[in-house]
C-alpha positions in Angstrom: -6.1 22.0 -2.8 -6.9 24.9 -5.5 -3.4 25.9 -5.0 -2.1 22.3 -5.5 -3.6 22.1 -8.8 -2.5 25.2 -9.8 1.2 24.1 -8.5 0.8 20.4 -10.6 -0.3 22.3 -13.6 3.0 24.7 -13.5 5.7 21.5 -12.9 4.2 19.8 -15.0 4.7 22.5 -18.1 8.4 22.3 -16.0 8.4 18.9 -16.9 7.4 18.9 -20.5 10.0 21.4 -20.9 13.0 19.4 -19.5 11.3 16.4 -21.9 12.1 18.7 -24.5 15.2 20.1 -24.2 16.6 16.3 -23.4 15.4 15.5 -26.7 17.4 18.7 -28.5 20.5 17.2 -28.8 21.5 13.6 -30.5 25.3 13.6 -28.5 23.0 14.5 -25.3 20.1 12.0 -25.8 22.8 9.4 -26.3 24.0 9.8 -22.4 20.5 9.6 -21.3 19.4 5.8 -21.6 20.1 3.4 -19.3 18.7 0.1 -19.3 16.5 -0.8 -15.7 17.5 -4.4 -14.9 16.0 -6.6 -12.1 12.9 -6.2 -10.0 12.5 -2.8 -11.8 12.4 -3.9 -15.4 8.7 -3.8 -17.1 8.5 -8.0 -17.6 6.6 -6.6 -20.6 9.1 -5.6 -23.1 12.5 -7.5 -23.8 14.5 -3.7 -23.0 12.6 -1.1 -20.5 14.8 2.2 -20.4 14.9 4.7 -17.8 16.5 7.9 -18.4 18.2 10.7 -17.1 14.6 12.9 -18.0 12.8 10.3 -16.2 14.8 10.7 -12.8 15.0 14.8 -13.2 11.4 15.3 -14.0 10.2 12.8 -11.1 12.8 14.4 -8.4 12.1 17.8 -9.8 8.1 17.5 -9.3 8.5 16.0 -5.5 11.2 19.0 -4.4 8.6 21.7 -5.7 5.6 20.5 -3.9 7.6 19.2 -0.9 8.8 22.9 -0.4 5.2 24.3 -0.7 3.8 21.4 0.9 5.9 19.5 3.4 2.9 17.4 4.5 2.9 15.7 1.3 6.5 14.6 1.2 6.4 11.5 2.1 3.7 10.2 -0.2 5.1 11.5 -2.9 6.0 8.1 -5.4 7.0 7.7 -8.9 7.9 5.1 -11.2 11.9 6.0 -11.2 14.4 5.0 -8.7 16.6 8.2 -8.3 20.2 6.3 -8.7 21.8 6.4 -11.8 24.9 5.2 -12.9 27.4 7.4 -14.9 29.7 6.6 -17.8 32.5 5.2 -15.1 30.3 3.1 -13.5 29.3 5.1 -10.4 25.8 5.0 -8.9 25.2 8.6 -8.2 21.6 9.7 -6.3 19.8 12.5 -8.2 18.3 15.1 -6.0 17.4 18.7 -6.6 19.0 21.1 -4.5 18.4 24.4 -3.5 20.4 26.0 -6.0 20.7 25.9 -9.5 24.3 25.8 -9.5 24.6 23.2 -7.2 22.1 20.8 -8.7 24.1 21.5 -12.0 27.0 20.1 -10.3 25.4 16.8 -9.4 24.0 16.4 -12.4 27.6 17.0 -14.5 28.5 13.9 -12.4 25.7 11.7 -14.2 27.1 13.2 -17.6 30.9 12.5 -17.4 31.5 15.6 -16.6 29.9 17.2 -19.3 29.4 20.5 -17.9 27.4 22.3 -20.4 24.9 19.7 -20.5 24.2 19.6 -17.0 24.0 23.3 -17.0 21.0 23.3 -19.6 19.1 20.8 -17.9 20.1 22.5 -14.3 18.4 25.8 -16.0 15.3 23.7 -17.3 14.7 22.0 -13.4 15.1 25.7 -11.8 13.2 27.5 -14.3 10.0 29.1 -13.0 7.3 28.5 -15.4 4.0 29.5 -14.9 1.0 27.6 -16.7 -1.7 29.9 -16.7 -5.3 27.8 -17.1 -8.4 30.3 -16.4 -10.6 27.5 -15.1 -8.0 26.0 -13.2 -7.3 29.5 -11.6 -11.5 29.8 -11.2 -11.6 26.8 -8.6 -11.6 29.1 -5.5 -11.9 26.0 -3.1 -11.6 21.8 -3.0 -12.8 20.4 -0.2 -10.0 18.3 0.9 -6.6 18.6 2.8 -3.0 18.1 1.4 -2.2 16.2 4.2 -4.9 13.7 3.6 -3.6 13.1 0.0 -0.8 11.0 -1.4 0.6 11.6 -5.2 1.3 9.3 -8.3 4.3 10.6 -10.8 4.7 8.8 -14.1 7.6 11.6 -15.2 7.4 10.3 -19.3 4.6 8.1 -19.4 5.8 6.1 -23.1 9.5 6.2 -22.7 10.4 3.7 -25.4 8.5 6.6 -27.7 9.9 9.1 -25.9 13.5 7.4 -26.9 12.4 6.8 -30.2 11.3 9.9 -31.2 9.1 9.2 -34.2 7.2 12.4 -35.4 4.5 10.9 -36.1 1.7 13.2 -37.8 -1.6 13.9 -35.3 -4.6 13.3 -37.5 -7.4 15.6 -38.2 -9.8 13.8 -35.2 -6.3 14.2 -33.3 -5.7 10.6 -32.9 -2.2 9.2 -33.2 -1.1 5.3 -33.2 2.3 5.8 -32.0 5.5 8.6 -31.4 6.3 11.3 -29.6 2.5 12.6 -29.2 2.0 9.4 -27.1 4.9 10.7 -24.3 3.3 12.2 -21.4 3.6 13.6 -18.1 1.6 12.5 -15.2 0.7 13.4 -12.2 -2.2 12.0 -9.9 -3.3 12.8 -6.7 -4.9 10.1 -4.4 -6.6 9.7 -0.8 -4.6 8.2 1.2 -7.6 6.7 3.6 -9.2 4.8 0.7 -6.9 4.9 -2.4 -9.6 7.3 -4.4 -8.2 9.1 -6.8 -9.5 12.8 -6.5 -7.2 15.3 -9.3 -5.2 14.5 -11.6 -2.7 16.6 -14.6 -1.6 15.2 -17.6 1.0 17.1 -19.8 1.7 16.1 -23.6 4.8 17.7 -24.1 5.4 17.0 -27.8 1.7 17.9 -29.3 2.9 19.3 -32.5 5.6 21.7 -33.7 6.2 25.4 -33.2 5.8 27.9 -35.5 10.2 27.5 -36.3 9.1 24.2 -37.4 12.5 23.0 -34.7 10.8 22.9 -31.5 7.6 21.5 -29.8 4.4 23.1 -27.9 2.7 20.7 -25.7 -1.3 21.0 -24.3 -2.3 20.0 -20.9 -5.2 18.3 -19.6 -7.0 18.6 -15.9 -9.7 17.1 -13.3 -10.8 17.1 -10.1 -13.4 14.8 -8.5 -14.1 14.5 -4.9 -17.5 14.8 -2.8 -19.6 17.1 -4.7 -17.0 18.5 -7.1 -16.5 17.5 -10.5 -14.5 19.6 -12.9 -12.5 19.2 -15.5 -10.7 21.0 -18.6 -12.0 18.8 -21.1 -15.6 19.3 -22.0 -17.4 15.4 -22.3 -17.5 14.5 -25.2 -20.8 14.4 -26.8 -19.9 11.4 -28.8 -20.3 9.1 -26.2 -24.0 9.0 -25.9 -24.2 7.5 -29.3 -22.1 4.5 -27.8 -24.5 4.0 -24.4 -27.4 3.5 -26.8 -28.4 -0.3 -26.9 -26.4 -1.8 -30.4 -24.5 1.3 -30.9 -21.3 0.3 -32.4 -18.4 1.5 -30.8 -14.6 2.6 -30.6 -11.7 0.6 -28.6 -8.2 1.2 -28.2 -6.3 -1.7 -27.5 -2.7 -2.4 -27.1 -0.6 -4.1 -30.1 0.3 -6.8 -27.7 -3.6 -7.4 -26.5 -4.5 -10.9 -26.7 -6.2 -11.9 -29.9 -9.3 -13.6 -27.5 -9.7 -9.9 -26.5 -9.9 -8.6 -29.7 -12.1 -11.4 -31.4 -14.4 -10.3 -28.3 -14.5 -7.0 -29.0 -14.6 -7.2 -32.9 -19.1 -6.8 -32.8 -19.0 -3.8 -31.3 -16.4 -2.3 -33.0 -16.4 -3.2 -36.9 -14.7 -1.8 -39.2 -11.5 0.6 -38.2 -13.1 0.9 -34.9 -10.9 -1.4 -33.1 -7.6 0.8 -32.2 -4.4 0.8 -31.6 -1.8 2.9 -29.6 1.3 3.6 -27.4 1.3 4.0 -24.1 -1.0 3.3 -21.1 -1.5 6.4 -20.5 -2.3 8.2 -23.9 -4.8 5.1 -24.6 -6.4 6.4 -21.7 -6.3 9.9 -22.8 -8.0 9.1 -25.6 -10.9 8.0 -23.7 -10.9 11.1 -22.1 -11.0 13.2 -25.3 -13.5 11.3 -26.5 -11.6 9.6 -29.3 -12.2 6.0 -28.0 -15.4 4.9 -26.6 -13.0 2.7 -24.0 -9.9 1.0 -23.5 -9.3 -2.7 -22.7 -6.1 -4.2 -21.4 -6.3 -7.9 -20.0 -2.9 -8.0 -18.9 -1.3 -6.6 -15.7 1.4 -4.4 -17.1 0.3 -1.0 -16.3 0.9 0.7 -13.0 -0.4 3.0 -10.5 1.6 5.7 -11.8 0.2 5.0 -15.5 -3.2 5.1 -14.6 -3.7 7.7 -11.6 -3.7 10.9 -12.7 -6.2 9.9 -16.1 -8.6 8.2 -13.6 -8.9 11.5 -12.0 -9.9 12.8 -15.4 -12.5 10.1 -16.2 -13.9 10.3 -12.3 -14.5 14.1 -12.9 -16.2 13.6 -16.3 -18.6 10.5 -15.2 -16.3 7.6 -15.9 -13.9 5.6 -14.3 -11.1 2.6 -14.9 -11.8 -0.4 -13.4 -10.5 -4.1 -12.7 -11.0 -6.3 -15.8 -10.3 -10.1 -14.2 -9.4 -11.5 -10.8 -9.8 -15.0 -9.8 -12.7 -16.0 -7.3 -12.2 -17.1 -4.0 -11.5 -20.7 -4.2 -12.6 -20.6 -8.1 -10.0 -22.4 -10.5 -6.4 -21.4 -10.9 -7.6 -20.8 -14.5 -10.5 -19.3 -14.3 -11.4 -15.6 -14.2 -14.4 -13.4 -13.7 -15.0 -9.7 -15.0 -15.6 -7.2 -12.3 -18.1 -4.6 -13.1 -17.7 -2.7 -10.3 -14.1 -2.8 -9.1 -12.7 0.4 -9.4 -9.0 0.8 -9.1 -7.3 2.3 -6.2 -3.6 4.1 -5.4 -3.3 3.6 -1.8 -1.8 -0.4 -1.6 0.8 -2.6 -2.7 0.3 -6.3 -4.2 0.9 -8.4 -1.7 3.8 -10.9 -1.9 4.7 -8.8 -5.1 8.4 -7.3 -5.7 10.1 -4.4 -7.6 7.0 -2.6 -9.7 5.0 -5.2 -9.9 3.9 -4.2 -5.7 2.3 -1.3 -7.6 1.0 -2.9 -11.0 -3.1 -3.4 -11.8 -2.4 -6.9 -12.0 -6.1 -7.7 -13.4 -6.1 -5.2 -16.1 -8.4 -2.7 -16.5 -10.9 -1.2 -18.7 -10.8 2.4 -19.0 -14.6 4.3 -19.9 -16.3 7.2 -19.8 -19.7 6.1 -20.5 -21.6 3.3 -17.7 -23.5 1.8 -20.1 -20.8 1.4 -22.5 -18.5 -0.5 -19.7 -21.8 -3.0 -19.1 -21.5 -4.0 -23.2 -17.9 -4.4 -23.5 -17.6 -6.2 -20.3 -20.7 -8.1 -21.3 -19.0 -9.1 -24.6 -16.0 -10.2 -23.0 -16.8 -12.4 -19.8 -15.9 -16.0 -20.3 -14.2 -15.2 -22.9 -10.4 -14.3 -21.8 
C-alpha cells in the first residue's frame, strides 16, 4: 500500500497536468463540454458539464493502477461515464490503450478529427511523471492489502470552475471563494469490507501561476489512516484548538446555496466574516483540512462519494472526520430530522432504490471537522433547527 500511494501521488500530478493543458487553448476548451443529461445530471445546478478532461483523467487514473495492480480493477469508480459523444453525433467509449499513438487515435475521434489536439492530450495521458514527496516516499509499510481496497475518482472535483476559469487571486491566509484554485483532483481509497476510508490524494492543479506568468503549478495534499497509522502531509493545524475551547468563536464554510436556517444557526459561533463561502465540495473540505475553516456544513444531499473520499482520508489521519448531518428516525415523521453525532460516512454502498449518481450521493449531508469538540457545538447549535 506504500507503493499505491506513491503511484496515486504520481497520476494524480498526471492528472493536473492534462487539467491544464485542456485549459491552454480557447478553440480546444470549446470541444470539451458536453452537457450530462438524465440520471447523471447533478439535480443541483440547472447545467452540470462533463468534459472531455473529466473522462481522460478518470480512465487515465484506472489503466495505471489496473496495470500495477490488477486486483483493484474492478473497484475502481469515478464520477464520469466513459462515452462521449463527438461533433457528428457518435457516442464513442474513451479508454486508454497501450500506446500513445493508438489512444491518440481514439481520442481524434472525440475531436472531429482534430488530430493535433488529440495528439497533445495523448502525450499528457502517456506522459511519465513522477511526483516526488519525501514523506510519502518515508512510509516503508501500510498495513493493508490492495486487494482488500476499492477506489473513489473525482477526476476535476469543481467542473463548472474548472469551465469557467476565473483566476481568482489566493489570499494571504490562502483562502479563495471561488475559480480555478477550487478545481481539484481526487482520489480516495476505501475498504471494501466496511466502507472506511483509509488514504486519500488530493491534487490542486491550478494553485497559482508560474514564474512565465502563462502557465500554472499546482500543490498536492496526502493521508493515510488505518489501524495504528496516521500520517499525513499537512501538519494539524494549531488553530483548531482555539475552536474546541468552550465559547470559542469559530470558522464555517458553507455553500452559496446553503439554506438560510443553516446559516442563522450557525451565525453565534461564527460572527463577523467568520461564516464562509466557497466552490466545490471538495475544496470546502480542503479547507478544513488546512486549517482555514474550523468545519464545513452542508444540509443538502448533493455531494457524492467521489467528492468526499479521498478528503475524509485526510481528516481521519489528522483526528477528524465527515460525518452524516440528518436522517430521519425510524418511524419518526416524514418531516422530521435528527443530527447524527456519530455517523461517519462510508464508500462501500449504494442508496437503495436510488438511480443514476444519486445511488452514490450522502444524501443526509455532512459536516466536515477536524476538531471533536468543535463537531459537538456546531451540531449542538443546529439540531431542531433544519
Amino acid at each position: 500500500m506504500a507503493e499505491l500511494l506513491r503511484l496515486l501521488l504520481n497520476v494524480s500530478e498526471k492528472a493536473a497536468n492534462v487539467a491544464r493543458v485542456c485549459r491552454q487553448e480557447a478553440p480546444l476548451f470549446e470541444l470539451l463540454v458536453q452537457e450530462k443529461k438524465g440520471d447523471d445530471k447533478n439535480k443541483k445546478f440547472v447545467q452540470d458539464f462533463k468534459t472531455l478532461a473529466d473522462v481522460v483523467i478518470q480512465e487515465m487514473i484506472r489503466h495505471d493502477v489496473g496495470v500495477v495492480f490488477p486486483e483493484l480493477m474492478d473497484f475502481i469508480q469515478g464520477e464520469e461515464s466513459n462515452k462521449f459523444e463527438n461533433g457528428l453525433g457518435e457516442s464513442v467509449t474513451v479508454t486508454v490503450c497501450a500506446r500513445e499513438q493508438e489512444t491518440a487515435t481514439l481520442l481524434a475521434t472525440v475531436l472531429d478529427g482534430d488530430q493535433t489536439a488529440a495528439a497533445l492530450l495523448a502525450k499528457a495521458i502517456h506522459q511519465d511523471l513522477q511526483l516526488r514527496d519525501a514523506a510519502a516516499e518515508g512510509l516503508q509499510q501500510i498495513p493493508l492489502s490492495p486487494a482488500d481496497m476499492g477506489i473513489w475518482i473525482d477526476p476535476i472535483d469543481g467542473t463548472s470552475q474548472y469551465i469557467e476559469g476565473k483566476e481568482e487571486v489566493v489570499l494571504d491566509g490562502g483562502f479563495v471563494s471561488s475559480g480555478l484554485p477550487c478545481a481539484l483532483v481526487l482520489i480516495g481509497v476505501y475498504l471494501r469490507a466496511t466502507g472506511e476510508p483509509v488514504m486519500g490524494v488530493i491534487n490542486q492543479p491550478f494553485h497559482h501561476r508560474d514564474e512565465t506568468g502563462h502557465g500554472w503549478k499546482g500543490q498536492h495534499f496526502w493521508g493515510v489512516s488505518h489501524g495504528g497509522l496516521s500520517a499525513c502531509s499537512v501538519p494539524r493545524p494549531e488553530r483548531q484548538t482555539s475552536g474546541s475551547e468552550g465559547g470559542a468563536c469559530l470558522s464555517a464554510v458553507l455553500s452559496s446555496s446553503e439554506k438560510p436556517a443553516v446559516k442563522e444557526a450557525l451565525a453565534p459561533l461564527c460572527p463577523g466574516k467568520s461564516l464562509m463561502y466557497a466552490s466545490g465540495a471538495g475544496y470546502k473540505i480542503l479547507c478544513v483540512i488546512l486549517g482555514l475553516a474550523d468545519v464545513y456544513v452542508l444540509s443538502e444531499g448533493s455531494t457524492y462519494k467521489w467528492d468526499s473520499c479521498a478528503p475524509h482520508a485526510l481528516l481521519r489521519a489528522l483526528g477528524g472526520g465527515v460525518v452524516e448531518l440528518r436522517t430521519r428516525p425510524p418511524g419518526g415523521d416524514k418531516g422530521q430530522v435528527e443530527v447524527q453525532r456519530s455517523a461517519e460516512l462510508t464508500y462501500h454502498k449504494p442508496n437503495a432504490g436510488s438511480r443514476g449518481a444519486d445511488r452514490w450521493a450522502n444524501q443526509g449531508g455532512l459536516v466536515a471537522y477536524l476538531d471533536p469538540k468543535v463537531l459537538s457545538r456546531v451540531l449542538e447549535e443546529l439540531t431542531g433547527k433544519i
